[in-house]
C-alpha positions as CSV (number, residue, x, y, z in Angstrom):
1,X,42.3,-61.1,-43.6
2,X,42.2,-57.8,-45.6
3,X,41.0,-57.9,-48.9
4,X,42.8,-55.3,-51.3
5,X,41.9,-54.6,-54.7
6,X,45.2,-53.7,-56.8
7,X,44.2,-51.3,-60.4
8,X,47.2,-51.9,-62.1
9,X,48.8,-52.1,-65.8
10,X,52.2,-52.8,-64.8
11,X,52.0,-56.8,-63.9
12,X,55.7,-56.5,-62.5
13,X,54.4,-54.0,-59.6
14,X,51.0,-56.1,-58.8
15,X,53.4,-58.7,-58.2
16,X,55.8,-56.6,-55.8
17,X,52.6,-55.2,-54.2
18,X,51.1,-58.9,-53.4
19,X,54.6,-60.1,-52.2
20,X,54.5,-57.1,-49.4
21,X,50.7,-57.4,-49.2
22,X,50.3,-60.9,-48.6
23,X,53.0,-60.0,-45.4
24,X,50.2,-58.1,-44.2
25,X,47.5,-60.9,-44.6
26,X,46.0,-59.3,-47.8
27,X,43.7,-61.0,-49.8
28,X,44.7,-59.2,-53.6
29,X,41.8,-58.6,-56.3
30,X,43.7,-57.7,-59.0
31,X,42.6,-55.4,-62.5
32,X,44.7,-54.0,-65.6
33,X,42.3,-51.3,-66.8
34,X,40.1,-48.5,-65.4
35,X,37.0,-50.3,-66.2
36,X,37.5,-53.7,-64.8
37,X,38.7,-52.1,-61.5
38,X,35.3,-49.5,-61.3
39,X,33.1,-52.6,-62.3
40,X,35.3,-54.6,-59.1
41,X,35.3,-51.7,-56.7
42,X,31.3,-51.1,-57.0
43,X,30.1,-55.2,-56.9
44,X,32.8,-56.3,-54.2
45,X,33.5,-55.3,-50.7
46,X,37.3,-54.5,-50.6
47,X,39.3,-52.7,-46.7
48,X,41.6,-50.5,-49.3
49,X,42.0,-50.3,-53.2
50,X,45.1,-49.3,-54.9
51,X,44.4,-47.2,-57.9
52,X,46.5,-46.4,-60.5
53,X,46.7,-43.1,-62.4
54,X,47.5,-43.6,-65.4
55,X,45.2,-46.6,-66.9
56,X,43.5,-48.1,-69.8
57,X,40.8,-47.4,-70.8
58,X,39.6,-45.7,-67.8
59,X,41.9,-43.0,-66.0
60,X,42.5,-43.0,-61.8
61,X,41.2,-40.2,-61.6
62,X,37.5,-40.8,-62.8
63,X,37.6,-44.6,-61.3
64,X,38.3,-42.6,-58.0
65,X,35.3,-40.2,-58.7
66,X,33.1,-42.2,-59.1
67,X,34.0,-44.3,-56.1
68,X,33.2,-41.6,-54.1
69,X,30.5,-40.4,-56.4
70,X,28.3,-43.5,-55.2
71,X,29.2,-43.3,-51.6
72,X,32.1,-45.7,-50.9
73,X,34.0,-44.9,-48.1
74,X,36.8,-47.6,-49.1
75,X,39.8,-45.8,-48.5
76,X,41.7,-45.1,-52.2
77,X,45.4,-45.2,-52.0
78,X,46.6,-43.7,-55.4
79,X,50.0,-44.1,-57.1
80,X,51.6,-42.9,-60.3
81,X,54.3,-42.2,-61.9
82,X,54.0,-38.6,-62.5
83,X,55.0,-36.3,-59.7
84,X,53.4,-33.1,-60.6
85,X,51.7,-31.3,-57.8
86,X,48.6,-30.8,-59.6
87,X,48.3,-34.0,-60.0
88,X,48.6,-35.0,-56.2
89,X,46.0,-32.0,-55.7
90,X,43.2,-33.3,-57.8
91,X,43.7,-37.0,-56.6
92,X,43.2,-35.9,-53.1
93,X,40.9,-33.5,-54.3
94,X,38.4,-36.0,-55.9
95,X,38.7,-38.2,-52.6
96,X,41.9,-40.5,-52.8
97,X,43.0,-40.8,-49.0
98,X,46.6,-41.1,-49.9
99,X,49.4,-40.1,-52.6
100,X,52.1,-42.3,-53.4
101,X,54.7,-41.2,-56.9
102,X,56.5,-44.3,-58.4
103,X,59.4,-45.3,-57.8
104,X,58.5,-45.6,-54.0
105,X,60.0,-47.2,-51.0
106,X,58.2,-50.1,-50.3
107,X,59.1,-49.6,-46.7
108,X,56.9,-46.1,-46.7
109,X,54.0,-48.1,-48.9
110,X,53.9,-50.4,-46.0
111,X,53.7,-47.6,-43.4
112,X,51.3,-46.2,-45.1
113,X,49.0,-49.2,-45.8
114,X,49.1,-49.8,-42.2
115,X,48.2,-46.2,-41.7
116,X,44.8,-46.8,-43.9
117,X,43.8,-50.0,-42.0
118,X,44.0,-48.1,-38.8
119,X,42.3,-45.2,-39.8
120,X,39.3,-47.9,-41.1
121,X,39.6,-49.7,-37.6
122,X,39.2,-46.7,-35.7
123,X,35.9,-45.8,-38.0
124,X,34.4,-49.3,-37.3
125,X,34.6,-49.2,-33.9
126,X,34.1,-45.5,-33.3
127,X,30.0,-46.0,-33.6
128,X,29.4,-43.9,-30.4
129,X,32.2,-41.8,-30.6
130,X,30.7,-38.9,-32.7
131,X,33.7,-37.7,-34.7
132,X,35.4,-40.8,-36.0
133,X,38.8,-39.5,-37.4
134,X,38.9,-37.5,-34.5
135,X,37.1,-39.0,-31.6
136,X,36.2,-35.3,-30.4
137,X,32.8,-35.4,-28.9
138,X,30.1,-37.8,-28.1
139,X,26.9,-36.3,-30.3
140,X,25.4,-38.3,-33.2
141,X,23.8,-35.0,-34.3
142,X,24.4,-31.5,-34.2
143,X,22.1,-28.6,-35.1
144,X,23.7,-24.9,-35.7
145,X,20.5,-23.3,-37.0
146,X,19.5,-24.3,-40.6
147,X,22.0,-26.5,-40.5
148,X,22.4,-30.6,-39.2
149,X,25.0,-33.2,-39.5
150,X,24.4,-36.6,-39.0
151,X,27.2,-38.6,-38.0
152,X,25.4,-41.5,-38.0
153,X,24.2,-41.4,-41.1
154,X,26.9,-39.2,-42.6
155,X,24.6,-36.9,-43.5
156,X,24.6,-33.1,-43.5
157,X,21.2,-31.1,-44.8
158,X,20.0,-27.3,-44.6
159,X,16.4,-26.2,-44.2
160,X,15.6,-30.0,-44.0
161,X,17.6,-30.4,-47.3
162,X,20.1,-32.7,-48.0
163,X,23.5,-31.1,-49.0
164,X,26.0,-33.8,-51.2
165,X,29.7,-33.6,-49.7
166,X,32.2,-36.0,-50.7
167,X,33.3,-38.0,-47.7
168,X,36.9,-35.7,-47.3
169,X,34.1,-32.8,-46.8
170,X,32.0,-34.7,-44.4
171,X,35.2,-35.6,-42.5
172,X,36.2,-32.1,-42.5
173,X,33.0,-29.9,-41.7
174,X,32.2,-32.8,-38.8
175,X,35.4,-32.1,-37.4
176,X,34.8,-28.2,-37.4
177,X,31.2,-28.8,-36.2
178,X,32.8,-31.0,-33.0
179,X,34.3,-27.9,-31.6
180,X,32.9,-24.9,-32.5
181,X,35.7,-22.0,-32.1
182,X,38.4,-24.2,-31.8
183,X,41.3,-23.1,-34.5
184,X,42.7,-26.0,-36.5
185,X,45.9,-25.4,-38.5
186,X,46.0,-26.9,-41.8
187,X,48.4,-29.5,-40.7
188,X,46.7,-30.2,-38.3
189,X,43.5,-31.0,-40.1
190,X,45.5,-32.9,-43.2
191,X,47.1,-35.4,-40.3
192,X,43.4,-35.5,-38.5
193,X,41.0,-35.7,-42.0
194,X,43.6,-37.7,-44.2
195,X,45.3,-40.0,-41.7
196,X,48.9,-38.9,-42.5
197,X,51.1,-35.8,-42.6
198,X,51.1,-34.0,-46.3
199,X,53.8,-32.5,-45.7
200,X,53.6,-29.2,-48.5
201,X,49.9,-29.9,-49.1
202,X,48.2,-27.8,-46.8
203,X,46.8,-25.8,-49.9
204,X,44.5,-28.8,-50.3
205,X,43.0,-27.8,-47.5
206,X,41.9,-24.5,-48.4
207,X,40.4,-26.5,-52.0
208,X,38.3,-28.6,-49.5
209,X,37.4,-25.4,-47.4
210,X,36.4,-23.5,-50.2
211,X,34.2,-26.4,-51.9
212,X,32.9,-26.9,-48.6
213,X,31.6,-23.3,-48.5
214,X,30.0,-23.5,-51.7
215,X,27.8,-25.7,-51.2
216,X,26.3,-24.7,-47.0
217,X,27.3,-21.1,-47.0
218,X,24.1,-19.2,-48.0
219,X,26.9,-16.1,-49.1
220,X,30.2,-17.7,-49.5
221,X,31.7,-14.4,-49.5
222,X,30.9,-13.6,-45.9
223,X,31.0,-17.6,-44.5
224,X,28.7,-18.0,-41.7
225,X,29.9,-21.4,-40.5
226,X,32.9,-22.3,-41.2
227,X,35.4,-19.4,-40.3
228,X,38.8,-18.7,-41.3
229,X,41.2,-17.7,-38.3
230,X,43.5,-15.8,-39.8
231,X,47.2,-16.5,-39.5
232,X,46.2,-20.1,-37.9
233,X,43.3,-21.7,-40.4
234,X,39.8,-22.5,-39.7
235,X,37.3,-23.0,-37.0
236,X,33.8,-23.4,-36.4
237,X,31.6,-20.3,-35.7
238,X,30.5,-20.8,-31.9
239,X,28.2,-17.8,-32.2
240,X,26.3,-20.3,-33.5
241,X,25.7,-22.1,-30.2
């Protein structure tokens, strides 16, 4: 059985959620403000949590932060009732894995639930599989000069220093890493790093990109890494090999 923790302030949708839910074996956790579900998320194990955006006393968007700020991989599926790009953006931008704008079909909620669970499955029993959204390559770690990944440990340092990356960043620069000089289109990377086709959100990609240079590129104007294939979208530098 799952168990799903549902950040909510609208009681009639936790109850249509836990109808369709409980269809899916779902144990629901439920919480009506922004601090209850943080305080939930951090001292409870949960396979998904359903985050509002709009909450008391604590917003979405920072419950979502600082998810990710203290490592969680728990995969964030966020809904609202505003449908402003932006808005989409920064969710996915501060590490929700999906986007969902009320009113919404439950049948696509479902799809995409199921969508989540795989994507977790596949992590869990990926351990020797080296890229886990992926499955690309069979390394656990990969040096390109100053700089090492981890997959094991999800963790990516230069000159023997530890470099922070939200997990979306990890996903992304592992994926990259797997096959150095291999072209990825942004589509192609949103369907492999998010678990589902953002259809007119391939910008996001470039945010992550761009983020992701900022913080390994020693000059960020001249990347030495991560490379942009122009026309196409990014790959890997093999030089580095």
């Amino acid at each position: 059985m799952k168990k799903v923790l549902v950040v909510e302030d609208d009681r009639d949708i936790i109850a249509l959620l836990e109808i369709h839910l409980k269809d899916l074996d779902c144990q629901l956790v439920t919480a009506t403000d922004g601090e209850e579900g943080l305080r939930l998320a951090l001292s409870q194990n949960f396979d998904l949590v359903i985050l509002d955006l709009m909450l008391p006393k604590l917003d979405g968007m920072e419950v979502c932060r600082q998810i990710r700020q203290k490592q969680l991989q728990t995969p964030v599926l966020m809904l609202t009732a505003r449908s402003e790009e932006i808005d989409k953006v920064l969710g996915l931008e501060l590490g929700a894995d999906d986007y969902m704008t009320k009113p919404f079909s439950v049948r696509e909620f479902i799809a995409r639930v199921k969508a989540l669970f795989r994507r977790t499955r596949m992590h869990a029993t990926s351990d020797n599989s080296g890229f886990r959204a992926g499955n690309a390559h069979s390394q656990q770690l990969m040096h390109y000069g100053a700089l090492e990944i981890d997959l094991d440990k999800r963790k990516v340092s230069i000159d023997q220093k530890r470099i922070d990356l939200s997990p979306k960043e990890f996903e992304l620069l592992s994926l990259l890493a797997s096959n150095p000089g291999k072209s990825y289109d942004r589509s192609k990377i949103l369907n492999l790093i998010w678990g589902y086709d953002f259809d007119g959100y391939e910008h996001t990609v470039n945010s992550h990109i761009n983020r992701l240079r900022s913080k390994i590129e020693p000059d960020i104007s001249s990347p030495k890494y991560i490379l942009t294939t122009w026309g196409v979208g990014y790959r890997f530098n093999e030089d580095l090999l």
